[in-house]
C-alpha positions as CSV (number, residue, x, y, z in Angstrom):
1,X,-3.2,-21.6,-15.8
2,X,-2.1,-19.5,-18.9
3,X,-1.1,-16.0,-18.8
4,X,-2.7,-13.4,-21.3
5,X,0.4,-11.4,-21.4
6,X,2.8,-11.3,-24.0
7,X,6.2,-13.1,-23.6
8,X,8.0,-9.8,-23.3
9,X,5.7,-8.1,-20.7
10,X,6.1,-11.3,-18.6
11,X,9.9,-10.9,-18.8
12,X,10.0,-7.5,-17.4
13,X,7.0,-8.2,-14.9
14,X,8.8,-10.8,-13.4
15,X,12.6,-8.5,-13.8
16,X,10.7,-5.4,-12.4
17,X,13.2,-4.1,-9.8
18,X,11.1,-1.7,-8.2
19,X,8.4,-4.5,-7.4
20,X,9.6,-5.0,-3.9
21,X,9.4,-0.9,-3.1
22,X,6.1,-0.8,-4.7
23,X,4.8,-4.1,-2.5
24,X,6.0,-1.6,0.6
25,X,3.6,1.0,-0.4
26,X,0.5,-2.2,-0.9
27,X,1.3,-3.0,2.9
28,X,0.7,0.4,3.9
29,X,-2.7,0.2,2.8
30,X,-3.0,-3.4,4.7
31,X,-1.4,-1.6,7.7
32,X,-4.1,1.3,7.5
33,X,-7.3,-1.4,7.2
34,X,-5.5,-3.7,10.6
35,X,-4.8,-0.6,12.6
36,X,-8.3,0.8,11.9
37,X,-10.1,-2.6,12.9
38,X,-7.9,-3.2,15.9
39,X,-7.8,0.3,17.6
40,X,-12.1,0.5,17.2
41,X,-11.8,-2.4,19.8
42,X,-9.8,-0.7,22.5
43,X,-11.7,2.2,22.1
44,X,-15.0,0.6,22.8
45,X,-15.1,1.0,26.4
46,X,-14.2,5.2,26.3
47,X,-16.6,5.2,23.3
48,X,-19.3,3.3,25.1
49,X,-18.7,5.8,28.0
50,X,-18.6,8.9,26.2
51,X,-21.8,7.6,23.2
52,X,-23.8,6.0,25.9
53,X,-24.6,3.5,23.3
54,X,-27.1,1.2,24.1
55,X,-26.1,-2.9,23.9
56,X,-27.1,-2.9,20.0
57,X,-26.0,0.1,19.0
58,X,-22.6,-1.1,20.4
59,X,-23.0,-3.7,18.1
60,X,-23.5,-2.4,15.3
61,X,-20.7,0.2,15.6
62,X,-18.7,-2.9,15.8
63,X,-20.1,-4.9,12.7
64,X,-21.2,-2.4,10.2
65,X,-18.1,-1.4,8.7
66,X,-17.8,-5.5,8.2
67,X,-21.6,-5.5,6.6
68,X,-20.8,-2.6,4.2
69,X,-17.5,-3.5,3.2
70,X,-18.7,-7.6,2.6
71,X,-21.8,-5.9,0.1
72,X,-19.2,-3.5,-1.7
73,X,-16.0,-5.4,-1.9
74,X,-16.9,-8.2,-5.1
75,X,-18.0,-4.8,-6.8
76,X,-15.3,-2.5,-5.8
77,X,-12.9,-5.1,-6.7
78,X,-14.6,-5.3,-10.2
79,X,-14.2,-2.0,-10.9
80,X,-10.5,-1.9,-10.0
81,X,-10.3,-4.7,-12.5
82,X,-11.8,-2.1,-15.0
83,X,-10.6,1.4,-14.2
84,X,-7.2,0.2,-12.5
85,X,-6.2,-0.7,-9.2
86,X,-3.2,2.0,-8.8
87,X,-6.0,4.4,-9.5
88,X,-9.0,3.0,-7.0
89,X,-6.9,1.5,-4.3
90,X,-5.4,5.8,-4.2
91,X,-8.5,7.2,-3.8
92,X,-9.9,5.2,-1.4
93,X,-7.0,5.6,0.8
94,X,-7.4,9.2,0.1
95,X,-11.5,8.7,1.3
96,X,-10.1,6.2,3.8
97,X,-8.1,9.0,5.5
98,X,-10.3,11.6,5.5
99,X,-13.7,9.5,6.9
100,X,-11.1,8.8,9.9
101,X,-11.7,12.3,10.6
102,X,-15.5,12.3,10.5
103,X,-14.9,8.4,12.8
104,X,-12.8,11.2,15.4
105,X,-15.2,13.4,15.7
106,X,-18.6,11.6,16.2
107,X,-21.3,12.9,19.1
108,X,-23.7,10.5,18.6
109,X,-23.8,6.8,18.8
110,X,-25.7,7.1,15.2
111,X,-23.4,9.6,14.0
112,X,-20.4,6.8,14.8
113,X,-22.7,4.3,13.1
114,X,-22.9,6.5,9.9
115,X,-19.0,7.0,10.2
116,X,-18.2,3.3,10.7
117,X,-20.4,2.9,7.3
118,X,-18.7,5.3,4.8
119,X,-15.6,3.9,6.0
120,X,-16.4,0.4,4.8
121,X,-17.4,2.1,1.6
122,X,-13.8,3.7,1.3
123,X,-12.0,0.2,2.6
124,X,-13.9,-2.1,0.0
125,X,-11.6,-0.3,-2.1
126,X,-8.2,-1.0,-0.6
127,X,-8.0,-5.1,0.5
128,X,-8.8,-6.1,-2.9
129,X,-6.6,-3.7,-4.8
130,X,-3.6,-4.6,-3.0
131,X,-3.6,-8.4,-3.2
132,X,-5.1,-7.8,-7.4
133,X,-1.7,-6.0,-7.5
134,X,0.5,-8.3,-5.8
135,X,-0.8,-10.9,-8.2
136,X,0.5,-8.3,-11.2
137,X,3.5,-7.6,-9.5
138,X,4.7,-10.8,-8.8
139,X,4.6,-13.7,-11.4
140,X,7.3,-16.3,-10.1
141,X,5.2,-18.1,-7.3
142,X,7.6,-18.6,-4.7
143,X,8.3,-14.8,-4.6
144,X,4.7,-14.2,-5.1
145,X,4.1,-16.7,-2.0
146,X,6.7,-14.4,-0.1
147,X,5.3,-11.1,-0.9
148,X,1.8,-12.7,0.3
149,X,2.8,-13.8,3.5
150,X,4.5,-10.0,3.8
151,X,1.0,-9.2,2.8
152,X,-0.5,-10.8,5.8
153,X,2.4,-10.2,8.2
154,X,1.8,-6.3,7.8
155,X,-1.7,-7.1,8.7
156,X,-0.7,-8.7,11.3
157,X,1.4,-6.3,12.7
158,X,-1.0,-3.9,12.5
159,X,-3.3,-5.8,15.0
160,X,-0.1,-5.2,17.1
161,X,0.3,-1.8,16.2
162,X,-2.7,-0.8,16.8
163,X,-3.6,-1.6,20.0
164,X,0.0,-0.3,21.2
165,X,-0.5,3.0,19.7
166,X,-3.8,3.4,20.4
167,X,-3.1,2.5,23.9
168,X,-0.5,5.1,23.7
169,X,-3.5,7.6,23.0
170,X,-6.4,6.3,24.6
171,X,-3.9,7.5,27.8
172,X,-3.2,11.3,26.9
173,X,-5.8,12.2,24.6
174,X,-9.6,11.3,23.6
175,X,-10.5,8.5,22.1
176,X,-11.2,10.2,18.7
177,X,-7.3,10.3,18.8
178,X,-7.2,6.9,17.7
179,X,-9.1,7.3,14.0
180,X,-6.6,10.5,13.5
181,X,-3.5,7.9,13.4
182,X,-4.7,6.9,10.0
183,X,-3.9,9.8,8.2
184,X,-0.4,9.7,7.9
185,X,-0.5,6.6,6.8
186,X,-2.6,7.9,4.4
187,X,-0.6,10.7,3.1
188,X,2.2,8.1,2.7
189,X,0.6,5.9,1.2
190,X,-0.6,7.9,-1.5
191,X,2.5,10.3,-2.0
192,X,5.0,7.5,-2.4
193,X,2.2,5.5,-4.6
194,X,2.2,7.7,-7.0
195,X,5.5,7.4,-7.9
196,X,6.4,3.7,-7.5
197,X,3.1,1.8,-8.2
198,X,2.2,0.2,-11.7
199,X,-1.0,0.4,-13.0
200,X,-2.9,-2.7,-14.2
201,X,-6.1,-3.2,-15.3
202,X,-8.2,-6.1,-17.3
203,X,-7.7,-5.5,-21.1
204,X,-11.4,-5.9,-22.2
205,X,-12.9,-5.3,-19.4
206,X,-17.1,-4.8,-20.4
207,X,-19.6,-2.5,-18.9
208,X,-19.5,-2.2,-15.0
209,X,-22.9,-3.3,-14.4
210,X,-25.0,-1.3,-11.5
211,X,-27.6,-3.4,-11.4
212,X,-25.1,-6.2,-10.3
213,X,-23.5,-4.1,-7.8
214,X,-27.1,-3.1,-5.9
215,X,-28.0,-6.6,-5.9
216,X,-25.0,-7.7,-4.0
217,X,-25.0,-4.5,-1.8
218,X,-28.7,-5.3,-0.8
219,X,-28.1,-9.5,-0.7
220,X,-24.9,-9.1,1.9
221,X,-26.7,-6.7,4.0
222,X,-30.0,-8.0,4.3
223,X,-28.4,-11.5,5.0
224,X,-26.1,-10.4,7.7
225,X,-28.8,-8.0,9.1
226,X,-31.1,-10.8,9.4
227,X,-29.1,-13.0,10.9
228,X,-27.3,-10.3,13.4
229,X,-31.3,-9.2,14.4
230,X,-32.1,-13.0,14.6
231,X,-29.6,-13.1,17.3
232,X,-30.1,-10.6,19.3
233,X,-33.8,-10.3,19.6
234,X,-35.1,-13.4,18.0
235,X,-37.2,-13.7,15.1
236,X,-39.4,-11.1,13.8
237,X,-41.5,-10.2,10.9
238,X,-39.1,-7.6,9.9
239,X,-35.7,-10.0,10.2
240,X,-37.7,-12.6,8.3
241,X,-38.3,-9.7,5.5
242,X,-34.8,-8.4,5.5
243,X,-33.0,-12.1,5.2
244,X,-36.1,-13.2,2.8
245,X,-35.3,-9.5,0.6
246,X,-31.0,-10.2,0.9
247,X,-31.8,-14.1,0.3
248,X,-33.4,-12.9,-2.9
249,X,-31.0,-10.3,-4.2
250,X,-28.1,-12.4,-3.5
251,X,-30.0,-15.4,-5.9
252,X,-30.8,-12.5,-8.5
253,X,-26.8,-11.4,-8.5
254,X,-25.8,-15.0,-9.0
255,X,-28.2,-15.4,-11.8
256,X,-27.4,-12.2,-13.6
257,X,-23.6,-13.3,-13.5
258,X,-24.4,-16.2,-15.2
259,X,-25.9,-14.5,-17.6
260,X,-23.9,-11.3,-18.5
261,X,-20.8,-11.6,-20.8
262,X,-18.9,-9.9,-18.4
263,X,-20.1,-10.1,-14.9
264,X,-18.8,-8.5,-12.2
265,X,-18.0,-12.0,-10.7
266,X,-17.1,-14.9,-13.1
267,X,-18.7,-17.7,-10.9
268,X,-17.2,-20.0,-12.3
269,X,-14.0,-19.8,-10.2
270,X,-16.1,-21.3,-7.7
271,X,-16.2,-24.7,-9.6
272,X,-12.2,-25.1,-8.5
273,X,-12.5,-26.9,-5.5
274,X,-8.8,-25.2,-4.0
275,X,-10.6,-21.6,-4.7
276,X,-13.8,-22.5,-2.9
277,X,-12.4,-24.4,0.1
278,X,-9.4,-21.6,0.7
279,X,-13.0,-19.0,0.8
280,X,-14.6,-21.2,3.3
281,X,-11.6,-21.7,5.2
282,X,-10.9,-18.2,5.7
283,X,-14.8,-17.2,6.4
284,X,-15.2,-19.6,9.1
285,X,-11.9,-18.8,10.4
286,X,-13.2,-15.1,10.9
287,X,-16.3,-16.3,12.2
288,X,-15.2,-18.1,14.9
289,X,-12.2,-15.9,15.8
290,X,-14.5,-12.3,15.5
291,X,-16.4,-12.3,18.5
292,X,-13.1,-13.1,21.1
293,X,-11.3,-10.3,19.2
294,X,-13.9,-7.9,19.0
295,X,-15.0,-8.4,23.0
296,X,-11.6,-9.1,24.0
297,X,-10.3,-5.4,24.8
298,X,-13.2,-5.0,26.7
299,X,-12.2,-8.2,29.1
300,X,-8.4,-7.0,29.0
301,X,-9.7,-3.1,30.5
302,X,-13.2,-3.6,32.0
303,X,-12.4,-7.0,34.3
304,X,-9.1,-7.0,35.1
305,X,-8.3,-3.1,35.1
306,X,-5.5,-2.8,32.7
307,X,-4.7,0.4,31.5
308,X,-5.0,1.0,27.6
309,X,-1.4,0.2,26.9
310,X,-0.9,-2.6,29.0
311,X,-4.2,-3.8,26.9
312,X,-2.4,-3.5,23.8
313,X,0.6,-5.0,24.9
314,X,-1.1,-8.0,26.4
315,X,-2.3,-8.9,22.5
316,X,0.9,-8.4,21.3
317,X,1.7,-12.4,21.0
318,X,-1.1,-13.0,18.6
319,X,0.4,-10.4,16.1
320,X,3.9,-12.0,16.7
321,X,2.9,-15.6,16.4
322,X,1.0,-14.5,13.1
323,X,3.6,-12.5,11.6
324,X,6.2,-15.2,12.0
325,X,4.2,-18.0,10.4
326,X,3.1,-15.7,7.9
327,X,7.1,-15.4,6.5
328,X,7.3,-19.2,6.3
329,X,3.3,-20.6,5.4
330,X,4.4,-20.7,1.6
331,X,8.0,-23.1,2.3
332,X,5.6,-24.5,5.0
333,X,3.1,-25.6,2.4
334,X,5.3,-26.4,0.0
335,X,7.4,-28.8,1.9
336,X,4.5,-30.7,3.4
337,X,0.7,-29.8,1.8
338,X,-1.2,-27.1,1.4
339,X,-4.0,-28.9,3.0
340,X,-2.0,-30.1,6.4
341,X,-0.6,-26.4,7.1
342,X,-4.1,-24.9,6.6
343,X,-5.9,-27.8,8.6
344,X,-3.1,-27.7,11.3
345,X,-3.6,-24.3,11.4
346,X,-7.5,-23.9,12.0
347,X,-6.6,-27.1,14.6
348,X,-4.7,-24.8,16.5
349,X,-6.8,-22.0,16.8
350,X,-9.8,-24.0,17.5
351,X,-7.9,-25.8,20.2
352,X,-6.6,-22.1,22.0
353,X,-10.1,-21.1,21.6
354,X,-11.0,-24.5,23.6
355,X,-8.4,-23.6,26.3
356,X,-10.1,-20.0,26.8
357,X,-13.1,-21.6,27.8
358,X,-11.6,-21.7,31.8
359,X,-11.2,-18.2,31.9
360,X,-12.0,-16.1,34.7
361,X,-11.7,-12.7,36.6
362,X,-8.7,-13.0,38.0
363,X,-6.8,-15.6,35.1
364,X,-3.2,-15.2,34.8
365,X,-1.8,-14.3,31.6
366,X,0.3,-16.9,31.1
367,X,-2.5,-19.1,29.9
368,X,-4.2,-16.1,27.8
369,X,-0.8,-15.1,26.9
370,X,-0.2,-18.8,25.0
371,X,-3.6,-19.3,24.0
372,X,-2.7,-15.5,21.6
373,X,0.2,-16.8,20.1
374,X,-1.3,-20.4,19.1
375,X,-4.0,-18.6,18.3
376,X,-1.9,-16.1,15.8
377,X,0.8,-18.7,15.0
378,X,-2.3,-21.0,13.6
379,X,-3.7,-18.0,11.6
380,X,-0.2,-17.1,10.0
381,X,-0.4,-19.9,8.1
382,X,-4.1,-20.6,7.5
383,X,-4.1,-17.7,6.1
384,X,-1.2,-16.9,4.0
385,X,-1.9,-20.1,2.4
386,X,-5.2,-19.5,1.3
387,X,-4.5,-16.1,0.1
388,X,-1.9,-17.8,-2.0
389,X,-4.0,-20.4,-3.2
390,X,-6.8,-18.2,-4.3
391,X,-4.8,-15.7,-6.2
392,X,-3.2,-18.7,-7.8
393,X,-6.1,-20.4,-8.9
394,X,-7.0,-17.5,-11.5
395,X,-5.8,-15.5,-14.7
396,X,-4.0,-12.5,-13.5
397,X,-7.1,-10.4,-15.3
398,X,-10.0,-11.5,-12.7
399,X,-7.0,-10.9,-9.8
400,X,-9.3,-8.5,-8.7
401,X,-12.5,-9.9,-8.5
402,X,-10.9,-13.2,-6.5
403,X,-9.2,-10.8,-4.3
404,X,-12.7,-9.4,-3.5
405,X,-14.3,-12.7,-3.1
406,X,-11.1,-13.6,-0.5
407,X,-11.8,-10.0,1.4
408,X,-15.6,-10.8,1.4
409,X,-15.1,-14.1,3.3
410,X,-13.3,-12.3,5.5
411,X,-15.3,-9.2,6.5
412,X,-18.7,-11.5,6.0
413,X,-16.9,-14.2,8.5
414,X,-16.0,-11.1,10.9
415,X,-20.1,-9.6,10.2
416,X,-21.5,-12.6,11.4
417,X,-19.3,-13.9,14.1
418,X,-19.5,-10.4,16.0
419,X,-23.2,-10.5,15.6
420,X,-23.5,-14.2,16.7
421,X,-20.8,-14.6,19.0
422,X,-21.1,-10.9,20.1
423,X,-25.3,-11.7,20.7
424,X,-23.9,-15.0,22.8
425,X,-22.1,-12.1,25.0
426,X,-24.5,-10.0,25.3
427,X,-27.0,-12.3,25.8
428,X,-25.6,-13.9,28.7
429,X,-24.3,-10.5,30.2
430,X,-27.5,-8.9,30.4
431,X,-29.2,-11.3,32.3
432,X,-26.7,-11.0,35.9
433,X,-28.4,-9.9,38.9
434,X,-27.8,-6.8,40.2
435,X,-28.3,-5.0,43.6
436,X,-31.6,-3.1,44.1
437,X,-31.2,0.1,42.5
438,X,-29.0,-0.8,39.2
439,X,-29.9,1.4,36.8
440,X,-30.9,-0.2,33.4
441,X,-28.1,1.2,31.6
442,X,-25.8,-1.4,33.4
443,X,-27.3,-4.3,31.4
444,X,-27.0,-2.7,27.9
445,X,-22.9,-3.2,28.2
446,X,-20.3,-3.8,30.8
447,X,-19.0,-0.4,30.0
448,X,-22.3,1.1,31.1
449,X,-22.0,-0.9,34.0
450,X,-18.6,1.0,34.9
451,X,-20.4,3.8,34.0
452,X,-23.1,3.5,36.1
453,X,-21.2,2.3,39.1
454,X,-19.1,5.9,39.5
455,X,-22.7,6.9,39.9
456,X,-24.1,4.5,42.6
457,X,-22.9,3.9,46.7
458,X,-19.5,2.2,46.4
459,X,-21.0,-0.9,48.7
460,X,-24.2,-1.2,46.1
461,X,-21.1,-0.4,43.4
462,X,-19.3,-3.3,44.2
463,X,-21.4,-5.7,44.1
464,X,-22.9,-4.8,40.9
465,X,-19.8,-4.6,39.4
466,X,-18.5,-7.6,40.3
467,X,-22.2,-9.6,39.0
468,X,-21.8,-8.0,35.7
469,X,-17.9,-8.6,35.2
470,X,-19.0,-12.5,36.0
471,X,-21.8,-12.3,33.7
472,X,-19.7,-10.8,30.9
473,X,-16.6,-13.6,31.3
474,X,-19.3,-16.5,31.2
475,X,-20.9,-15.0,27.8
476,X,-17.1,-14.5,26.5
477,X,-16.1,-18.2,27.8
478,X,-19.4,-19.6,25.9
479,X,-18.7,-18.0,23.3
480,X,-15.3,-19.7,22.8
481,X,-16.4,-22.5,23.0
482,X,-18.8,-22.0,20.7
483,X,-16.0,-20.7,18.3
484,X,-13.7,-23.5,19.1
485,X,-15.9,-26.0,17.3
486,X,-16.7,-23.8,14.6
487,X,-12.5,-23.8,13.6
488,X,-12.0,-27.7,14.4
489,X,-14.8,-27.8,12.0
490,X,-13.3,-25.8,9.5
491,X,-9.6,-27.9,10.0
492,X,-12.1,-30.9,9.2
493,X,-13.7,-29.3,6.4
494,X,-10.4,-27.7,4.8
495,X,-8.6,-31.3,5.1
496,X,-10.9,-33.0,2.4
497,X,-11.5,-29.7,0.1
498,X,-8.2,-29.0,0.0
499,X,-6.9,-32.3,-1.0
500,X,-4.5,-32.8,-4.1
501,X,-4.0,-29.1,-3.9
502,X,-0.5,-27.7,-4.1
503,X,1.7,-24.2,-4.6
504,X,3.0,-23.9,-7.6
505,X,6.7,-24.3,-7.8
506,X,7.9,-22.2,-10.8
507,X,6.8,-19.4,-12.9
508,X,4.4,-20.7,-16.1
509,X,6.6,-20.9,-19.7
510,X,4.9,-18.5,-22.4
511,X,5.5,-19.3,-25.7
């Protein structure tokens, strides 16, 4: 790979001493994204209450940040490339912040829906800006390995964070109270940003082409709404026209980058085999992982009657076990192959996914307890690894654009695994047998069902209760399983495209 800076510019990139301050200020904006996504899920049940969403509208609370944010990330990260990434990854923390408000204070289950989706317009701006950055920052590899796995610790401990704090709040205050945490983030994030970030941007960058970024917007969410509807209801005139309508955007963006001097995304990158199996590792990691995350909160407070806190506490070894192999995947991968620390990683996941299968009501934590922190240990390194391996594979000027095709694996991975895993859930949970007399509302969620039940004879209450909380492990078992194969099939997959692939060891000479 060949630089396009000058020798001298190199020298003082790589010298910089304020580039470990400034990579502070990029985690903030990872730690605002993780808390956001991780908090939504422990709020569920008080939103589901309070909303009275019905089952799909639950749904799509949950994935439509992810199908916004997968149709705008390739072009927001474009046009960080062009207008700079100090400058877009500041205002949409500044957007970020203040849609957290609008999240708070939702009355209606579409109102929420409508909140959830300007937010993934402001966060399509953030992920990509701050690994672009960390690429610009950083030029020796092995610190560049280090500051990503920092990178993906902080995310990490947000998923930790989050639940704890939000935990904290779902206890004293409404459940808007959650969303409000973002904002000082924000406002620290952007203050201190200010000062200590660097602005980079591509040289000769071309035209930001609109017609590109409607075509991807329109291809990622027809796509993922097809396949989300396909799901749920089965197949219908109106899914076959929205994947048929995202099918065809997605081939017209692919042909217009082909064509245009300067796309928005130079698909060629996709022709390196370490790029394009790192982006399918991580989407099928997401995939298979989404729908246990997004419905686990739910189990944690709705079956076995842990407060908020305790919730957040009991995911606490997933964060740990991910923040810890996060610090070490780059020596890790070094030391023995890229290819066996990502593989061994999915492996691992796939096989705590496998022992989640057995769960019940009444499950001790000491087996769900493990299964996290395999679970997070597995992705500490999958992922750190492939986030290294995809910045690395291209000229620091398209960091940007690879950074957004990395993020849109991961939000597409996290779209369709809540909306296929999730359907698997939701499927299987409607369909438990209820005393006479269960209202309807019962079978849309199992926080109606709780509803519902402070609403019904406690005998009657009971028994309902109990069906649904059965009905709702066995849909969260299957769909475990279901996720298990999809990562031992990705550990398969990720051992032969990832072959011959390695870290580099030493910053590039310019001459």
């Amino acid at each position: 790979m060949t630089s396009t800076l000058q020798p001298a510019k190199t020298t003082e990139a790589v010298e910089r001493p304020g580039r470990w301050l400034a990579l502070g200020v990029l985690v903030l904006a990872v730690l605002l994204v993780a808390v956001d996504a991780t908090v939504l899920g422990l709020a569920t049940p008080y939103i589901s209450e309070d909303l009275k969403p019905s089952g799909t509208q639950l749904l799509w609370i949950g994935d439509v940040y992810s199908f916004v944010i997968a149709g705008l990330l390739v072009s927001m990260g474009s046009l960080g490339d062009r207008i700079g990434r100090k400058r877009i990854l500041l205002v949409g923390a500044t957007a970020f912040g203040a849609i957290s408000v609008f999240n708070a204070y939702a009355t209606t289950p579409e109102m929420m829906i409508v909140a959830r989706a300007l937010l993934g317009v402001a966060g399509a701006t953030l992920m990509p800006a701050t690994l672009a950055l960390i690429r610009n920052l950083f030029h020796d590899p092995r610190e560049r390995s280090l500051a990503v796995g920092i990178w993906g610790a902080t995310a990490s401990a947000g998923t930790a964070v989050g639940p704890i704090v939000g935990g904290f709040l779902l206890e004293h205050f409404w459940w808007g109270s959650v969303f409000l945490i973002n904002l000082p983030v924000m406002a620290v994030l952007v203050l201190v940003g200010i000062k200590l970030l660097p602005e980079s941007r591509t040289a000769n960058p071309g035209p930001w082409d609109l017609v590109s970024v409607v075509l991807s917007l329109v291809g990622m969410i027809g796509v993922v709404y097809a396949i989300k509807e396909a799901a749920t209801h089965g197949f219908a005139w109106t899914t076959l026209a929205a994947g048929l309508l995202g099918a065809a955007a997605l081939y017209g963006f692919v042909r217009r980058q082909l064509r245009l001097p300067t796309p928005l995304l130079d698909m060629r990158l996709f022709r390196n085999r370490g790029f394009s199996g790192a982006v399918l590792a991580d989407l099928l990691t997401i995939l298979g992982l989404s729908g246990l995350v997004f419905f686990l909160s739910q189990y944690l407070q709705l079956v076995q009657g842990r407060r908020p806190f305790e919730a957040g506490l009991a995911e606490l070894p997933a964060a740990i076990g991910a923040v810890v192999a996060g610090l070490v995947a780059g020596r890790a991968a070094r030391r023995f192959s890229v290819r066996a620390v990502v593989s061994g990683g999915l492996a691992a996941i796939g096989l705590a996914l496998a022992a989640l299968t057995v769960l019940g009501q009444s499950t001790g934590y000491p087996l769900l307890g493990t299964a996290l922190l395999v679970v997070g240990v597995g992705a500490g390194f999958s992922f750190t690894v492939t986030a290294d391996v995809i910045l690395s594979s291209v000229p620091k000027d398209q960091a940007g654009s690879a950074s957004a095709v990395s993020e849109t694996a991961y939000e597409l991975g996290a779209a369709l695994g809540i909306a296929a895993l999730g359907s698997i859930v939701t499927g299987v949970y409607r369909d438990f047998t209820g005393p006479a007399g269960t209202p309807a509302a019962a079978h849309e969620s199992l926080g109606g069902a709780v509803e519902a039940a402070a609403h019904m004879p406690a005998h009657s209450a009971g028994i309902m209760l109990d069906a649904a909380r059965t009905s709702f492990v066995d849909g969260l078992t299957l769909a475990a399983g279901v996720g298990a194969t999809v990562l031992l099939a990705a550990a398969v997959a990720a051992w032969f495209l990832l072959r011959g692939q390695k870290l580099e060891d030493a910053a590039p000479e310019h001459t």
